[in-house]
PQR file of N, CA, C, O and H, with PARSE charges and radii, in Angstrom:
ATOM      1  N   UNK A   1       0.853  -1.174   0.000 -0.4000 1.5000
ATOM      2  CA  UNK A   1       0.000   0.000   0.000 -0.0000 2.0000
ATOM      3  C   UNK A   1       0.890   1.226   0.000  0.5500 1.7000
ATOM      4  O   UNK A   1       1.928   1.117   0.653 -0.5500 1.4000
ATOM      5  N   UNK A   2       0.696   2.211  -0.532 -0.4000 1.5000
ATOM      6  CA  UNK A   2       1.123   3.546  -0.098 -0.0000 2.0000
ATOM      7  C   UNK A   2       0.562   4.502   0.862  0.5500 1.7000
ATOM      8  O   UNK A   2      -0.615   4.822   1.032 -0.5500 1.4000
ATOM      9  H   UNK A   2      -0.147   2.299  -1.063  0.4000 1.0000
ATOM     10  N   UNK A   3       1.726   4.936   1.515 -0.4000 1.5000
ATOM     11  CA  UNK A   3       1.085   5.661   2.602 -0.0000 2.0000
ATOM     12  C   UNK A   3       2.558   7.369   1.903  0.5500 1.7000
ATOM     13  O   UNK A   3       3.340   7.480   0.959 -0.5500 1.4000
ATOM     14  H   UNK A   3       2.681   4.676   1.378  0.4000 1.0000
ATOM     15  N   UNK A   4       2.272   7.994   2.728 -0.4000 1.5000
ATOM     16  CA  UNK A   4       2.767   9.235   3.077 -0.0000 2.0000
ATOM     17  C   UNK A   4       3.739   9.621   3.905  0.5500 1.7000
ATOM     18  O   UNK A   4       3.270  10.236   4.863 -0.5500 1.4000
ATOM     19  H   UNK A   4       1.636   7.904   3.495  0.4000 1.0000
ATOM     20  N   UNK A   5       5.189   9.487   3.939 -0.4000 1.5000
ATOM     21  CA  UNK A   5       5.930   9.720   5.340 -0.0000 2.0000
ATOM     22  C   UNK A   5       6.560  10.785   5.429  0.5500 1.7000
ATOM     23  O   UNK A   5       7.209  11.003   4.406 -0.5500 1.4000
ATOM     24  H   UNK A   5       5.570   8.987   3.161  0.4000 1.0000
ATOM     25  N   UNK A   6       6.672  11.652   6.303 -0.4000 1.5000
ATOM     26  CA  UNK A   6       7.269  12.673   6.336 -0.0000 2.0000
ATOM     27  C   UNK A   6       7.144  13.907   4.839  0.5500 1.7000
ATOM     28  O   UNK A   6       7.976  14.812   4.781 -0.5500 1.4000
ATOM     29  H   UNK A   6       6.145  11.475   7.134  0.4000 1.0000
ATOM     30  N   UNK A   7       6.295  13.812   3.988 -0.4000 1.5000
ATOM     31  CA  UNK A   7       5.499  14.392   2.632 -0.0000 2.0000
ATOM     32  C   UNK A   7       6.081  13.410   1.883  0.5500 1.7000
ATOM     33  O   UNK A   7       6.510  14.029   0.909 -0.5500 1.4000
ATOM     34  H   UNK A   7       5.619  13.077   4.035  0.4000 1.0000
ATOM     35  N   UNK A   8       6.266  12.645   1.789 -0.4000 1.5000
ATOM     36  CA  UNK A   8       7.203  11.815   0.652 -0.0000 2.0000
ATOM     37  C   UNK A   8       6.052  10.370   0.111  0.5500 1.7000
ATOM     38  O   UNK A   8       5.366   9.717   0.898 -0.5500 1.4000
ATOM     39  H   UNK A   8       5.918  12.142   2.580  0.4000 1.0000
ATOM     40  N   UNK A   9       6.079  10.276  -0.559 -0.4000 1.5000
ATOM     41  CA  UNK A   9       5.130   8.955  -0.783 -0.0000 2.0000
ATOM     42  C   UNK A   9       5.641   7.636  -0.696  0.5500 1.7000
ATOM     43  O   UNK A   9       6.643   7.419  -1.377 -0.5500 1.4000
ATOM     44  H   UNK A   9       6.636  10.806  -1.198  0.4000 1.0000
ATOM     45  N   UNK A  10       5.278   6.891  -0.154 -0.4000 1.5000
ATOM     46  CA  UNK A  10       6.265   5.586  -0.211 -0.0000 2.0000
ATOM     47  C   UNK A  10       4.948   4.436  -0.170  0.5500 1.7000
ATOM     48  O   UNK A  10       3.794   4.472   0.256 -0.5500 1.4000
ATOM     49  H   UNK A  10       4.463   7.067   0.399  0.4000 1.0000
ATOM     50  N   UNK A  11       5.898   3.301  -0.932 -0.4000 1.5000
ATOM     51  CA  UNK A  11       4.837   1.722  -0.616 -0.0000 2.0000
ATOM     52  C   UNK A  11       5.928   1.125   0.467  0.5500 1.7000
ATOM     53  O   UNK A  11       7.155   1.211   0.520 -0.5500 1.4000
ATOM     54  H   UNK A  11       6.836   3.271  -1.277  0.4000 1.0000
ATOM     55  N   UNK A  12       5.014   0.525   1.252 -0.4000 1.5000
ATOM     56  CA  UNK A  12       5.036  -0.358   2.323 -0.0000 2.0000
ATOM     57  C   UNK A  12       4.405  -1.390   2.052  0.5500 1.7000
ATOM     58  O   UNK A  12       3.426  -1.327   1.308 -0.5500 1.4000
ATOM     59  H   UNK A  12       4.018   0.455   1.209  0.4000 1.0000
ATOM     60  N   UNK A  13       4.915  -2.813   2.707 -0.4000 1.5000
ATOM     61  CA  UNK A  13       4.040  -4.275   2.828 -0.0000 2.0000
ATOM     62  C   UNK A  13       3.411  -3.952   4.078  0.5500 1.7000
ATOM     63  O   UNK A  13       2.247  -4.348   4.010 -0.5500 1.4000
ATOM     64  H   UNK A  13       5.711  -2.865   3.311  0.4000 1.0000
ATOM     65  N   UNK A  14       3.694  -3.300   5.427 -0.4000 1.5000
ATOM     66  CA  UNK A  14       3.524  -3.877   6.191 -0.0000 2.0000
ATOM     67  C   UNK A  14       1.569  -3.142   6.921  0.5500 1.7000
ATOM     68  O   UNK A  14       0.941  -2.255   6.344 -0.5500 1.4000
ATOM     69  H   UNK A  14       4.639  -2.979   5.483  0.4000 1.0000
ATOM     70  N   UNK A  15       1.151  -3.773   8.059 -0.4000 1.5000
ATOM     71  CA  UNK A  15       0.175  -3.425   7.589 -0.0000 2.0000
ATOM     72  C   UNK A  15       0.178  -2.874   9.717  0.5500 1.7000
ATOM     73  O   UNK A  15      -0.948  -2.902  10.213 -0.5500 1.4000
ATOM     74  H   UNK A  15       1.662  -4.494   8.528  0.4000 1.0000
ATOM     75  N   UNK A  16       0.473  -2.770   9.963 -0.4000 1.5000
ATOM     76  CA  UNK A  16       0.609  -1.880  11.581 -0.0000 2.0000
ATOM     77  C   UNK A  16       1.719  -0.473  11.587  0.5500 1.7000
ATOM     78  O   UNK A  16       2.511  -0.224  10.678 -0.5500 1.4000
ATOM     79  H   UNK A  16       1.388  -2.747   9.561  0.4000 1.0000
ATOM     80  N   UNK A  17       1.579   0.152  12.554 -0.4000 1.5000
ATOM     81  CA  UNK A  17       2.925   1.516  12.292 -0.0000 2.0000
ATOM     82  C   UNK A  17       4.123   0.563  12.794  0.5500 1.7000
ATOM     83  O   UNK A  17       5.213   0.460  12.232 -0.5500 1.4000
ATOM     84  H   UNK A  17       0.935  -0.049  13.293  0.4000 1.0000
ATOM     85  N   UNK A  18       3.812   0.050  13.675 -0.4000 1.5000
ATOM     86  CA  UNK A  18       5.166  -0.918  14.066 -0.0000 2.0000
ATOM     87  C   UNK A  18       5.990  -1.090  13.251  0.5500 1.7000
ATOM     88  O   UNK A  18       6.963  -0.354  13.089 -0.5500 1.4000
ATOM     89  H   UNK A  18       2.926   0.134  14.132  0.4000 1.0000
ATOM     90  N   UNK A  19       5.651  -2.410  12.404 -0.4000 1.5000
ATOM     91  CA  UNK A  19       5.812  -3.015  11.632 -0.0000 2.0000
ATOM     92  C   UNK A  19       6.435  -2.038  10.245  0.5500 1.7000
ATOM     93  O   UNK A  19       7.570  -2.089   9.770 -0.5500 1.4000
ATOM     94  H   UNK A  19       4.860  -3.009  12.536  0.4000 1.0000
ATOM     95  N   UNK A  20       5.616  -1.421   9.938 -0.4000 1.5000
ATOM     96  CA  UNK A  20       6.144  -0.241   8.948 -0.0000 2.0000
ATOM     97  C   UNK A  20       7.083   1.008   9.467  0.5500 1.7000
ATOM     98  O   UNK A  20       7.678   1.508   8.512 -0.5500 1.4000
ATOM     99  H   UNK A  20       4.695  -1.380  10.324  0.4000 1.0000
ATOM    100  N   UNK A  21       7.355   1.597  10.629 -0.4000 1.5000
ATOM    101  CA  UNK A  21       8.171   1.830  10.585 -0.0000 2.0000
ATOM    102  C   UNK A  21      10.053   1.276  10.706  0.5500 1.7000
ATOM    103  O   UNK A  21      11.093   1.839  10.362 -0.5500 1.4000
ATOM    104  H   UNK A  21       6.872   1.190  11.404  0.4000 1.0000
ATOM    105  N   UNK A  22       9.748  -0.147  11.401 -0.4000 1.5000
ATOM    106  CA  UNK A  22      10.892  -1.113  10.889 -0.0000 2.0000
ATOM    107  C   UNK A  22      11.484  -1.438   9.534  0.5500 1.7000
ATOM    108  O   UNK A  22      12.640  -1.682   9.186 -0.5500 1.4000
ATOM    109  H   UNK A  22       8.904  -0.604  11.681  0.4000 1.0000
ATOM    110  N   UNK A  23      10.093  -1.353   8.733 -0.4000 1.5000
ATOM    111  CA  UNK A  23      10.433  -1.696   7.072 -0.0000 2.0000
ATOM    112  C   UNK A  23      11.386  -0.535   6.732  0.5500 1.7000
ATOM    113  O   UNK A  23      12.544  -0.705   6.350 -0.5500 1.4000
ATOM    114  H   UNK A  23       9.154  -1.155   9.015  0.4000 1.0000
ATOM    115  N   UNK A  24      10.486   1.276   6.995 -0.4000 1.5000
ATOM    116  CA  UNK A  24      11.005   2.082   6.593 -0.0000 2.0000
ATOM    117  C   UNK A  24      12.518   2.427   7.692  0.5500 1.7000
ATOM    118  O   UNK A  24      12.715   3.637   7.797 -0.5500 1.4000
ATOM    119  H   UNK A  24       9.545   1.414   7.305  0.4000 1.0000
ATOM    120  N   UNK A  25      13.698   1.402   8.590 -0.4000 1.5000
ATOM    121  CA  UNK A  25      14.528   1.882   8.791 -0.0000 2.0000
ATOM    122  C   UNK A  25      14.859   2.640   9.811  0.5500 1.7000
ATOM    123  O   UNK A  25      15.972   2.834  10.301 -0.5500 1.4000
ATOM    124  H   UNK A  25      13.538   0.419   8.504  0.4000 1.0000
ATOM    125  N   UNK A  26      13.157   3.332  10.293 -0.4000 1.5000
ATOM    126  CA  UNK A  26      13.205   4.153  11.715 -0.0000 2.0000
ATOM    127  C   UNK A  26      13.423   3.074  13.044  0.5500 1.7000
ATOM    128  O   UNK A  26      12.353   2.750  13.559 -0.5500 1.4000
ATOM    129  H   UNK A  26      12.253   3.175   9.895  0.4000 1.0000
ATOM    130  N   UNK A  27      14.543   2.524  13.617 -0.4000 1.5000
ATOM    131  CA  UNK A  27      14.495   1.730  14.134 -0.0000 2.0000
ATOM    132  C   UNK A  27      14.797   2.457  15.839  0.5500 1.7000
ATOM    133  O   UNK A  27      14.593   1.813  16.868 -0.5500 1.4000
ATOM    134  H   UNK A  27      15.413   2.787  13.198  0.4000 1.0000
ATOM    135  N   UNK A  28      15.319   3.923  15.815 -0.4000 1.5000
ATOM    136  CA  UNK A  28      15.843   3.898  17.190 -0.0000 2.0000
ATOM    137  C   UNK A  28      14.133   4.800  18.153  0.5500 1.7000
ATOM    138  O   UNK A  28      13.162   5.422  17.723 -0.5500 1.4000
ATOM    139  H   UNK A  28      15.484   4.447  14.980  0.4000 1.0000
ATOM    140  N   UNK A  29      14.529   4.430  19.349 -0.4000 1.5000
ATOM    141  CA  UNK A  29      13.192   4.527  20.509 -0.0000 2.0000
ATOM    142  C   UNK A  29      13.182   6.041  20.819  0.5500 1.7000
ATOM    143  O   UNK A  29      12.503   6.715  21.594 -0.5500 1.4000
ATOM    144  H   UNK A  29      15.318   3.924  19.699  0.4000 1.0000
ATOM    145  N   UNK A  30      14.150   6.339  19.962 -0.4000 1.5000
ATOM    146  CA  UNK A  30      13.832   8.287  20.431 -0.0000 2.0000
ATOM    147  C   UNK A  30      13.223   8.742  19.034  0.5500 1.7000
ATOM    148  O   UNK A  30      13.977   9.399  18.316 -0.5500 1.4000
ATOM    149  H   UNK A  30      14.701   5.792  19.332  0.4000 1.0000
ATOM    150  N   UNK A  31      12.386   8.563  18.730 -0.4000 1.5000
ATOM    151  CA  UNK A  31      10.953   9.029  18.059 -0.0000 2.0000
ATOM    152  C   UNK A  31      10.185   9.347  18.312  0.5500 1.7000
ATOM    153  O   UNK A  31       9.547   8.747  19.177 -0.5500 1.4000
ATOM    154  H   UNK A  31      11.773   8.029  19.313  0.4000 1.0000
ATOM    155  N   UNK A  32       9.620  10.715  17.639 -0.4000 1.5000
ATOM    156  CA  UNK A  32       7.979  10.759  17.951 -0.0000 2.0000
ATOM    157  C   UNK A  32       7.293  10.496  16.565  0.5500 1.7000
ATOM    158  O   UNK A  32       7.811  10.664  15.461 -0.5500 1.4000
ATOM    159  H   UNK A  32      10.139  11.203  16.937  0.4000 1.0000
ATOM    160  N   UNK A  33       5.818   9.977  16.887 -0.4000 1.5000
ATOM    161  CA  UNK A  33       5.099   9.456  15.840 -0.0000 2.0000
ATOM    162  C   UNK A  33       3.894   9.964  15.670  0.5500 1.7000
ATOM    163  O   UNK A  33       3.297  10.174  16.726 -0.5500 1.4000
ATOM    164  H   UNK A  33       5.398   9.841  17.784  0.4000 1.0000
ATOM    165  N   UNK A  34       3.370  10.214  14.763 -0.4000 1.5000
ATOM    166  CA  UNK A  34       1.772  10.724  14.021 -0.0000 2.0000
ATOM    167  C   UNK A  34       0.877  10.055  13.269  0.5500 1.7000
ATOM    168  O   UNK A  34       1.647   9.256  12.736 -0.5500 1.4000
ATOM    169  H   UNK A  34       3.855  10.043  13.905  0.4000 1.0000
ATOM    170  N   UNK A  35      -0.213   9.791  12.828 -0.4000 1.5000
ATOM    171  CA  UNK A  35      -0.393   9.536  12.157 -0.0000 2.0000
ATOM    172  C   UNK A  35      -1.877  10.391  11.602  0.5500 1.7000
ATOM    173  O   UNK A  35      -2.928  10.479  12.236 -0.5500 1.4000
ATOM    174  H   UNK A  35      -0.838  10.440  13.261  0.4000 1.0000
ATOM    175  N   UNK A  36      -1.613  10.899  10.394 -0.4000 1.5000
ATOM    176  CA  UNK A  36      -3.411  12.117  10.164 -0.0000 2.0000
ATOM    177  C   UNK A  36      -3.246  13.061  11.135  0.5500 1.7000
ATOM    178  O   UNK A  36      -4.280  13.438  11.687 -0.5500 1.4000
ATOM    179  H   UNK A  36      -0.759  10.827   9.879  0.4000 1.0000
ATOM    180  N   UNK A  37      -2.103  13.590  11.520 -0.4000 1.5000
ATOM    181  CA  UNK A  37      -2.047  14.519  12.502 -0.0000 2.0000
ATOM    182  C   UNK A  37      -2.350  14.161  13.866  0.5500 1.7000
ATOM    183  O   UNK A  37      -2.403  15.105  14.654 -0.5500 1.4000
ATOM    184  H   UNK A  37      -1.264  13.283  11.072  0.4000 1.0000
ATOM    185  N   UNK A  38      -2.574  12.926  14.344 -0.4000 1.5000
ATOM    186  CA  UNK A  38      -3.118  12.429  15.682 -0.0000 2.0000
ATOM    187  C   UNK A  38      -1.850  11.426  16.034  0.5500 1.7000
ATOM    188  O   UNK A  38      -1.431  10.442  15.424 -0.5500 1.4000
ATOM    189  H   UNK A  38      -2.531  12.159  13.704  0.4000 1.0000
ATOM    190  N   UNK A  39      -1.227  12.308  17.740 -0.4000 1.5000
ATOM    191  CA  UNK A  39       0.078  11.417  18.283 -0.0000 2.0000
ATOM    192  C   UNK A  39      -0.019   9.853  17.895  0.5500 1.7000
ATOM    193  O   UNK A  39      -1.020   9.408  17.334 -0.5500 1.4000
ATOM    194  H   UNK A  39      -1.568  13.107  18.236  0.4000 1.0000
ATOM    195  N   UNK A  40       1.114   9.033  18.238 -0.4000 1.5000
ATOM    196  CA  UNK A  40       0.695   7.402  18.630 -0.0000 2.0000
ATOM    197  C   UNK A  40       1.753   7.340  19.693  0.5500 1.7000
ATOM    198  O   UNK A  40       2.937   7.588  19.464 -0.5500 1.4000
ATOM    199  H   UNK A  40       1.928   9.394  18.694  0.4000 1.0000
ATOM    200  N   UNK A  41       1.329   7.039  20.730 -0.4000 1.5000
ATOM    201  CA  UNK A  41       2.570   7.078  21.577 -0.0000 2.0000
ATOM    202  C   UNK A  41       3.718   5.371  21.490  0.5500 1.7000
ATOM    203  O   UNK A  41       3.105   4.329  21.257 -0.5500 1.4000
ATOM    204  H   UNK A  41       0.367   6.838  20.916  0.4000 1.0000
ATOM    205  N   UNK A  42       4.825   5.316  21.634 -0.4000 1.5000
ATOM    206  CA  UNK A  42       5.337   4.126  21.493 -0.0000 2.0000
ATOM    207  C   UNK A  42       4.673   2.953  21.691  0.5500 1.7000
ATOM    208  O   UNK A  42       4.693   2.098  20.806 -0.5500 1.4000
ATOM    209  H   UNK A  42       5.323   6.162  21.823  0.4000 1.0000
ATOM    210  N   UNK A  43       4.002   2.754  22.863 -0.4000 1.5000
ATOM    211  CA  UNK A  43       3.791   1.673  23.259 -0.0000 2.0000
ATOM    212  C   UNK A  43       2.820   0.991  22.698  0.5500 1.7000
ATOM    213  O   UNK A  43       2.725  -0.231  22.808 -0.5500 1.4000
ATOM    214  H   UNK A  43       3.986   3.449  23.582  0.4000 1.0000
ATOM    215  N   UNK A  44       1.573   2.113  21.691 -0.4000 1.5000
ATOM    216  CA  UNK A  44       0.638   1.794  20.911 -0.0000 2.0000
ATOM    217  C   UNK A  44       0.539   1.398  19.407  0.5500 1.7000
ATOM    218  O   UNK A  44      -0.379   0.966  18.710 -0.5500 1.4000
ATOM    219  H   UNK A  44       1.650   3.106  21.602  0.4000 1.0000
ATOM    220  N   UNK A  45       2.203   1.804  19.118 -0.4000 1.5000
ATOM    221  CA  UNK A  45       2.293   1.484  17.628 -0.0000 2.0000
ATOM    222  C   UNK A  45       1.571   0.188  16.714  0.5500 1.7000
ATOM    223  O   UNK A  45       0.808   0.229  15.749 -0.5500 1.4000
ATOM    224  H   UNK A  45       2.949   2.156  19.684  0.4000 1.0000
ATOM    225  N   UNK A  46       2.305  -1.232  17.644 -0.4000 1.5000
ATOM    226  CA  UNK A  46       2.040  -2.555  17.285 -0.0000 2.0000
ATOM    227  C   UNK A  46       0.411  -2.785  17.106  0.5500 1.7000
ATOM    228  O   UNK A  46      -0.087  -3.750  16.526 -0.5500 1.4000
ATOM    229  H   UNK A  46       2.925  -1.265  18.429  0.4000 1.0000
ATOM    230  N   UNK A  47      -0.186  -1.890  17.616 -0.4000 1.5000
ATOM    231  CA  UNK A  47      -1.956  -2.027  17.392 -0.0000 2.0000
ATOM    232  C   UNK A  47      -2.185  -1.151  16.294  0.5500 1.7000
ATOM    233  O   UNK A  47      -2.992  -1.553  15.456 -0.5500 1.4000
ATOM    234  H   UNK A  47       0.219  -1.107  18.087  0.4000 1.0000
ATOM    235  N   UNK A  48      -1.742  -0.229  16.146 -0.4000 1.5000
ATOM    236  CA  UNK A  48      -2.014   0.476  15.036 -0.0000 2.0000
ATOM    237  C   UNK A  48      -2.238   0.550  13.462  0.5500 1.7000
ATOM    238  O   UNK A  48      -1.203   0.925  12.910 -0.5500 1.4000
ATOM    239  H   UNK A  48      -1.087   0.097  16.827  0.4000 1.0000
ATOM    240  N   UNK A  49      -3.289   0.301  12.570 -0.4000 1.5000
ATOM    241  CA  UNK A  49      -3.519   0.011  11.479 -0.0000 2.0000
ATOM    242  C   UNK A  49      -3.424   0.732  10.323  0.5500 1.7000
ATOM    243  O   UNK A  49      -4.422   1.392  10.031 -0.5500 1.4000
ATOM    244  H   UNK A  49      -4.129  -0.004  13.018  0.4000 1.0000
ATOM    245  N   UNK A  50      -2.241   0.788   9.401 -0.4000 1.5000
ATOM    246  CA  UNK A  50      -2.146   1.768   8.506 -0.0000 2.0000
ATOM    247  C   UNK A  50      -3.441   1.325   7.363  0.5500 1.7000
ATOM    248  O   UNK A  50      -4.059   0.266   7.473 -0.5500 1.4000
ATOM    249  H   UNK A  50      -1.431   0.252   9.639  0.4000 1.0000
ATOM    250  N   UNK A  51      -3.689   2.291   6.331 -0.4000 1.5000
ATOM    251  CA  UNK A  51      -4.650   2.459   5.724 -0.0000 2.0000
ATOM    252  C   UNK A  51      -3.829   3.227   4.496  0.5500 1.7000
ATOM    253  O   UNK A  51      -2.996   4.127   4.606 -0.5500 1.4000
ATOM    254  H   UNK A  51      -3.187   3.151   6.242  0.4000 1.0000
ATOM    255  N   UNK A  52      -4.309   2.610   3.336 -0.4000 1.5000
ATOM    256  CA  UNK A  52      -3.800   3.432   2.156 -0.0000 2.0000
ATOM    257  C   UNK A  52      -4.290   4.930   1.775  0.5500 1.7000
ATOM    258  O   UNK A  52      -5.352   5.395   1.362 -0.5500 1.4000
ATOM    259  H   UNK A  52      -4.986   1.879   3.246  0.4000 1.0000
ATOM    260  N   UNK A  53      -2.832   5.549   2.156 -0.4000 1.5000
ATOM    261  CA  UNK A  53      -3.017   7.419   2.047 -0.0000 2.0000
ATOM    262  C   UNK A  53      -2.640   7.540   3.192  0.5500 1.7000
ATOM    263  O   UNK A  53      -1.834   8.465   3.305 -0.5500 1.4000
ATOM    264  H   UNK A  53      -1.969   5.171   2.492  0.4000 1.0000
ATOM    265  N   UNK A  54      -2.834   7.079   4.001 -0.4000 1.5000
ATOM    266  CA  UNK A  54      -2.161   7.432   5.506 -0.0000 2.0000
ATOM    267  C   UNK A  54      -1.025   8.139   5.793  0.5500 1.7000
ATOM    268  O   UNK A  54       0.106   7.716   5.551 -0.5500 1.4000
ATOM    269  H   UNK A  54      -3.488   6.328   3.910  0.4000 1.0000
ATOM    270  N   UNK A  55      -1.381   9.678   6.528 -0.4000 1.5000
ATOM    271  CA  UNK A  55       0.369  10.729   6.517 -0.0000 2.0000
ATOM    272  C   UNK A  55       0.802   9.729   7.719  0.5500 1.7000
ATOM    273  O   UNK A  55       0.021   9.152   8.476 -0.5500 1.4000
ATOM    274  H   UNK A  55      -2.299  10.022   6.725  0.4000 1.0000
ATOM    275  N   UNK A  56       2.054   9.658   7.727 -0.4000 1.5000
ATOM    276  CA  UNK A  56       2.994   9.492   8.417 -0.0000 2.0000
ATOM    277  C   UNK A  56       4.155  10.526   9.056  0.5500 1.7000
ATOM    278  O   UNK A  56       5.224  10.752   8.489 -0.5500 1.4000
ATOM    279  H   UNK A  56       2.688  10.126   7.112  0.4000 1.0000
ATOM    280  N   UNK A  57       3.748  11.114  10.345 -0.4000 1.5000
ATOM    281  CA  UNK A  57       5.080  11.661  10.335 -0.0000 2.0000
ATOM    282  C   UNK A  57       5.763  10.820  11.886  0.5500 1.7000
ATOM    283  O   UNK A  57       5.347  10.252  12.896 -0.5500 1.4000
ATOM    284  H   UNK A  57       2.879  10.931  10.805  0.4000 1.0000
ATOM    285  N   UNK A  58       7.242  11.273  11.136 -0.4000 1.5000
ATOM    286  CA  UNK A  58       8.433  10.460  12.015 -0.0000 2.0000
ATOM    287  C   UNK A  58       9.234  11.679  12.380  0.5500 1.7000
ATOM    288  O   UNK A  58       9.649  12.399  11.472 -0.5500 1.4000
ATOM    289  H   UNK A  58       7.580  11.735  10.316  0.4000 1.0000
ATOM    290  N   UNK A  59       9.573  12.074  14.097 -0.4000 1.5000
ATOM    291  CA  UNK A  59       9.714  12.838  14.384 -0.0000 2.0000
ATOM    292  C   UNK A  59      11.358  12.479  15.297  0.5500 1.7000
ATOM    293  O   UNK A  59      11.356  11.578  16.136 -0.5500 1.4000
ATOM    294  H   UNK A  59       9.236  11.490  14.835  0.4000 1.0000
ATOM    295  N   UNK A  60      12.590  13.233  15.028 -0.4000 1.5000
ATOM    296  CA  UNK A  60      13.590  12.716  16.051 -0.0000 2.0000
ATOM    297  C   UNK A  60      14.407  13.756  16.343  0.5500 1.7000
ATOM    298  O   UNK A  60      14.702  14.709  15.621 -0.5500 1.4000
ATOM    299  H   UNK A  60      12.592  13.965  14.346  0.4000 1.0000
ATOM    300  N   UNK A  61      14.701  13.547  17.289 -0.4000 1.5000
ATOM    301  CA  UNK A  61      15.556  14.745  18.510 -0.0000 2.0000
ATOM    302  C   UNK A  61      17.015  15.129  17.544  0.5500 1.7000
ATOM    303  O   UNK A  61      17.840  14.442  16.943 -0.5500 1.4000
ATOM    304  H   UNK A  61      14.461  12.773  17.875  0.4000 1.0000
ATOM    305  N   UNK A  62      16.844  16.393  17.736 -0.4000 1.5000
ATOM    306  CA  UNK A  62      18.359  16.857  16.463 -0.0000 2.0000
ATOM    307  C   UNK A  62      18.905  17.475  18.034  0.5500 1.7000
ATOM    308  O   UNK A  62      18.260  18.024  18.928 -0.5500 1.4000
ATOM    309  H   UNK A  62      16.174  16.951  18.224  0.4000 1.0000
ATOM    310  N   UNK A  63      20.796  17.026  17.903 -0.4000 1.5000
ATOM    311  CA  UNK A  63      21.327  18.140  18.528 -0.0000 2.0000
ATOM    312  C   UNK A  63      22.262  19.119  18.433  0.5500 1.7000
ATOM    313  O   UNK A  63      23.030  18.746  17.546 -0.5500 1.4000
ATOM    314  H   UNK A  63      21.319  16.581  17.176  0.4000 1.0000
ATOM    315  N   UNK A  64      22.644  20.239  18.889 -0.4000 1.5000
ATOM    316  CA  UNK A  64      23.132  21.382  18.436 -0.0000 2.0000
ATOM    317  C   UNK A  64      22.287  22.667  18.822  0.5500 1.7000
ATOM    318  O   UNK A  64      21.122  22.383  19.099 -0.5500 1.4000
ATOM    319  H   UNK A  64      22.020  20.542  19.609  0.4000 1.0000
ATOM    320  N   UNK A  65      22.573  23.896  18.899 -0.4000 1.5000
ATOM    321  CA  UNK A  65      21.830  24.864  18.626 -0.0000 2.0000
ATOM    322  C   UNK A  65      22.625  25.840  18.209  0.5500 1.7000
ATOM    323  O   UNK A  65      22.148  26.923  17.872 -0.5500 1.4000
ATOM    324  H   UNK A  65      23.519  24.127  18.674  0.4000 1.0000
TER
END
């Protein structure tokens, strides 16, 4: 399916955010996550059901200022 990550369009197999964000590579626990503009907090990902069109955003701590 295609979903939306970060504005970018991408196909995914997988069919939970879990699961799809592993495919897409986001593997480390300092993330924040969205999906349609509505948080998912970590622990809820693995329940979570992507849907074709679905925004994705993937959010991670930059440092410097």
């Amino acid at each position: 399916m295609q979903i939306i990550v970060n504005q970018n369009p991408r196909d995914i197999r997988s069919e939970t955010l879990g699961e799809a964000l592993t495919e897409l590579g986001f593997t480390s626990t300092a993330i924040a996550t969205a999906i349609n503009g509505r948080f998912i907090p970590r622990d809820a990902r693995a329940d979570v059901i992507l849907a074709e069109g679905d925004r994705l955003e993937v959010l991670a701590p930059m440092q410097g200022g």
